[in-house]
TORMISE-300014 format. One record per atom (N, C-alpha, C): x, y, z; atom name; residue number from 1. Coordinates in pm, whole numbers. Each point is the difference from the previous one (the first is absolute). Layout:
       x       y       z   a    k
       X       Y       Z  CA  NUM
...
//
This chain:
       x       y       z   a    k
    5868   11547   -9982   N    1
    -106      63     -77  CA    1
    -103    -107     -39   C    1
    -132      20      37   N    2
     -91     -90     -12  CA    2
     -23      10    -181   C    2
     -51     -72     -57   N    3
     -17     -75    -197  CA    3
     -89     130      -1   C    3
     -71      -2      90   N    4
    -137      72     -54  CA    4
      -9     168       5   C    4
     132      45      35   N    5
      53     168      -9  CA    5
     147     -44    -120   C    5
     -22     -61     -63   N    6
     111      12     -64  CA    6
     -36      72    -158   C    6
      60      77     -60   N    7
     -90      66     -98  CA    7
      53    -107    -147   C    7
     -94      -5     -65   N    8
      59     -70    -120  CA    8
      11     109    -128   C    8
      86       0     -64   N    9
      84      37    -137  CA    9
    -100      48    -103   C    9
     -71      90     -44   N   10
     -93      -8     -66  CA   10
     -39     -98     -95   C   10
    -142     -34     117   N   11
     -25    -108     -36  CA   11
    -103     -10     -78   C   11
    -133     -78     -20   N   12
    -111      13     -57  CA   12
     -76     -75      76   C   12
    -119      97       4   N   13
     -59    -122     113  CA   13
    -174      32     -66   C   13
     -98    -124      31   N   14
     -95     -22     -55  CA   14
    -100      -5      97   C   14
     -80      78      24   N   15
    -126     -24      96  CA   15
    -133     -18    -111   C   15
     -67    -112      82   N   16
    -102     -18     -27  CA   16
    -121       1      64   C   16
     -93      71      18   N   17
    -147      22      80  CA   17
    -125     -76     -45   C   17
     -70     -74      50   N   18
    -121      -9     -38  CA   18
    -100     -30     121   C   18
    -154     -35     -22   N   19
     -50       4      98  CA   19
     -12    -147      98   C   19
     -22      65      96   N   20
      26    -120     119  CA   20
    -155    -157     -45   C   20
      44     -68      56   N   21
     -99    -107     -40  CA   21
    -120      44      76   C   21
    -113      -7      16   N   22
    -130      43      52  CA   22
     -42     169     -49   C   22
      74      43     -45   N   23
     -34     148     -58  CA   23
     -59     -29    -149   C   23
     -91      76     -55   N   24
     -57      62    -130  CA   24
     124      38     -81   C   24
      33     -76    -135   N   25
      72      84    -132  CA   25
    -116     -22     -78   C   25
     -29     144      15   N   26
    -106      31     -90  CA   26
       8     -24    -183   C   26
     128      56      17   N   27
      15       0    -174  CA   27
      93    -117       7   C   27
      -6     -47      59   N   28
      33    -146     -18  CA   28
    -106    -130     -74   C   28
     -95      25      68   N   29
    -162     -80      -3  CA   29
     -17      85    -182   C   29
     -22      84      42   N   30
     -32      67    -158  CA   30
     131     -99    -106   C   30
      45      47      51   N   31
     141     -70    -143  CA   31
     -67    -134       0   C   31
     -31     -83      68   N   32
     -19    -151      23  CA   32
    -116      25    -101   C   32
    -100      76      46   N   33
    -124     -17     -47  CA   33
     -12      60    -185   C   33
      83      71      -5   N   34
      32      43    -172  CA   34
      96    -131     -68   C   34
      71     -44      69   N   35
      52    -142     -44  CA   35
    -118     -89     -57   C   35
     -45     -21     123   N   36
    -166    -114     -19  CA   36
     -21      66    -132   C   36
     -62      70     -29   N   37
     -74     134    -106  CA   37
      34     -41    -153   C   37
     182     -63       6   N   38
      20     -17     -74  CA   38
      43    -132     -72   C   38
     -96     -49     107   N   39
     -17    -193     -56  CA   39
     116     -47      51   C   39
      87      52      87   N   40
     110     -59      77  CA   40
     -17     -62     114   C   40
      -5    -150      -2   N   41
     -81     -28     150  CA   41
     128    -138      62   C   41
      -6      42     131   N   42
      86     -59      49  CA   42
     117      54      80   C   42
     -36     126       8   N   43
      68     115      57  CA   43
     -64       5     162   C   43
      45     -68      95   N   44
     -21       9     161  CA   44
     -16     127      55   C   44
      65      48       2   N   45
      72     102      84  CA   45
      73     112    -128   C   45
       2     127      78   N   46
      90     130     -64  CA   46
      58      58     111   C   46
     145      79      21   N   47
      62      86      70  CA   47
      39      36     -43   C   47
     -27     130       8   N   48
      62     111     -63  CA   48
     115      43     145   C   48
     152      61     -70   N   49
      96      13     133  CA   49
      62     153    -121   C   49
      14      91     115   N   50
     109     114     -26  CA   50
     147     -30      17   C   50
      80      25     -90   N   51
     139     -40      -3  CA   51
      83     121     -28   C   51
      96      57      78   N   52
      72      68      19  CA   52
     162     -35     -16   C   52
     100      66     -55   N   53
     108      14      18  CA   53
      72      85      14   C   53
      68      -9      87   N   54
     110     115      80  CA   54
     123     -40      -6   C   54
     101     102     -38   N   55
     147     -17     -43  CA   55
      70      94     126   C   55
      79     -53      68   N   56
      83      92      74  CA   56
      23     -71     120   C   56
     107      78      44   N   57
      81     -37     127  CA   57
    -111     -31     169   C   57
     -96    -100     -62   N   58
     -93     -34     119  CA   58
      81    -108      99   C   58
     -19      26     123   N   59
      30     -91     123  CA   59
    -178     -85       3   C   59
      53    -154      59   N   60
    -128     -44     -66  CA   60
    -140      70     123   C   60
      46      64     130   N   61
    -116      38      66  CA   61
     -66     125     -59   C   61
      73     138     -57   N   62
     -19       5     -99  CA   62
    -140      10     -74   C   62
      52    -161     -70   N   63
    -113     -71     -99  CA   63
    -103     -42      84   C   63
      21     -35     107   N   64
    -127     -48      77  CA   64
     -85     153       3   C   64
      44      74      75   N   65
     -44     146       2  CA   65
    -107      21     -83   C   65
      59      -2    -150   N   66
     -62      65    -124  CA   66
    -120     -70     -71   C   66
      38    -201      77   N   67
    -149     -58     -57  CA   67
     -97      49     157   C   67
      64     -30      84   N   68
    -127      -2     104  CA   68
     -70     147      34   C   68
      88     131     -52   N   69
     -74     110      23  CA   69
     -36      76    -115   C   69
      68       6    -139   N   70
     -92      50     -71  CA   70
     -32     -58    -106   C   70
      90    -138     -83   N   71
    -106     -69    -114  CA   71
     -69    -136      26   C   71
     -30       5     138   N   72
    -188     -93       2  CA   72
      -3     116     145   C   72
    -146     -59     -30   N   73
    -108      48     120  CA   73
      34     -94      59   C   73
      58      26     103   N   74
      10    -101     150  CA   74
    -123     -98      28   C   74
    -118      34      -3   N   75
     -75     -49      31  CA   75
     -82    -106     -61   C   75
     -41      47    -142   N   76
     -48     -30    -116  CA   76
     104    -149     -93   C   76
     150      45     -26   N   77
      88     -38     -84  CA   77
      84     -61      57   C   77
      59    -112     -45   N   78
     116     -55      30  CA   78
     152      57     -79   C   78
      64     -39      23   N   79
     144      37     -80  CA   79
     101     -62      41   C   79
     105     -12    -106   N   80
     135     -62      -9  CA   80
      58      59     -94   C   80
     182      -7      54   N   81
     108      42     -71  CA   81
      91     -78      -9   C   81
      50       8    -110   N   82
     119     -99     -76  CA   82
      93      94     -31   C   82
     126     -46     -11   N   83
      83      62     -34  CA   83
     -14     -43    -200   C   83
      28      31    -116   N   84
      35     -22    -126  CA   84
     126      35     -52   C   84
//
């Protein structure tokens, strides 16, 4: 039996989405820019990331499944899963 059909024990597992490097986070720039706003300077960069957790008897392909087809846009978003 290959690791990667093996089902794990209800588990908890953590996906995280955000957008790919060369894409627009719009309300990203905004957050940055209401930071500035508020005499906070020194702030580079903002990413904003969607974080998900799922409890249950997932096999980890599975988990691949569930980030790459429905919590990011394939195209747009990156994503990763951890087990917790």
């Amino acid at each position: 039996m290959d690791i990667s059909d093996k089902k794990i024990a209800s588990a908890t597992w953590r996906f995280l989405s955000r957008y790919r490097p060369g894409f627009l986070d719009a309300e990203a720039e905004r957050l940055k820019e209401d930071i500035a706003d508020l005499g906070v300077s020194g702030v580079e960069k903002v990413e904003i990331a969607a974080v998900y957790y799922c409890r249950g008897d997932l096999k980890p392909a599975e988990c691949d499944k569930l980030g790459a087809m429905l919590l990011a846009d394939p195209i747009t978003r990156e994503w990763e899963v951890e087990e917790v």
